[in-house]
N, C-alpha and C positions, 0 to 999 in steps of 0.2 A: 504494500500500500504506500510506502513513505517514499521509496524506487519512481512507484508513478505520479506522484505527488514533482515529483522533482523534475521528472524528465517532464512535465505539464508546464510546471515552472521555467524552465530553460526552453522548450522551445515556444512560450511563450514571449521570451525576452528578444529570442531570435529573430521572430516574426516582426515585432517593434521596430528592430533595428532597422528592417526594407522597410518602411516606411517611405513612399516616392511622392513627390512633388507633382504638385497639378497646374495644368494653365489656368492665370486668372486673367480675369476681361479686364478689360481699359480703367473702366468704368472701377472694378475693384482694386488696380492698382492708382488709381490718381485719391480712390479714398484713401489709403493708406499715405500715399503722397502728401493731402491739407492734413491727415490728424497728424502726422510728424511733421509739420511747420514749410512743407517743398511746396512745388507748385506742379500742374500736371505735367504730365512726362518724362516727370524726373525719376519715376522710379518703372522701372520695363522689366519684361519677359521675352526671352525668345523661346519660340514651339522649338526649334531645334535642343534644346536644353535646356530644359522645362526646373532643372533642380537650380539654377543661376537666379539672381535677381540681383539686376544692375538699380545703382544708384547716381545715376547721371548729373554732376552739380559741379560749379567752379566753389573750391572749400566749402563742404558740409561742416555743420558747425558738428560737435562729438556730443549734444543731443539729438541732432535733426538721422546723425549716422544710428548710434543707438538704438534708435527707434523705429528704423527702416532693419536694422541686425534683429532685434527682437520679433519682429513678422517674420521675417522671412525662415528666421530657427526655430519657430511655430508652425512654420508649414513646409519643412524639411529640405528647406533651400540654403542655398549657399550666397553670401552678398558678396557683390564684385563694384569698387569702387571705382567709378572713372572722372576724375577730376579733368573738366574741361579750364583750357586760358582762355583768358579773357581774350587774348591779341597777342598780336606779335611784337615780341622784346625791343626793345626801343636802343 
């Protein structure tokens, strides 16, 4: 009994672990975008690599990142930071 108890246990934990990322629509990524302080489009999916979520912004501040880190490790993604320049160096 305590054998199946355990192997119940472990591959329950296993299964957790795949846990896979899903595509979200525009519309639920731009909410996530105003409740962390962005603006629309600043935070994207790609269908090719549905576990990513870019956070597109010249300097996020390290609550506005937070906060976009915290969603996306809720729903089994990965955050990929791409810091755009303003312009060209003078």
């Amino acid at each position: 009994m305590h054998r199946r108890f355990v192997l119940i246990a472990a591959a329950s934990i296993v299964m957790s672990a795949c846990a896979t990322a899903q595509m979200h629509t525009d519309d639920q990524l731009n909410a996530v975008a105003q409740s962390c302080g962005l603006s629309f489009g600043e935070v994207m999916q790609d269908a090719s690599e549905k576990r990513l979520l870019f956070l597109v912004r010249s300097e996020p501040s390290a609550e506005q990142r937070a906060c976009v880190y915290r969603w996306a490790h809720r729903g089994h993604m990965h955050l990929v930071l791409v810091n755009i320049a303003n312009g060209p160096a003078s």
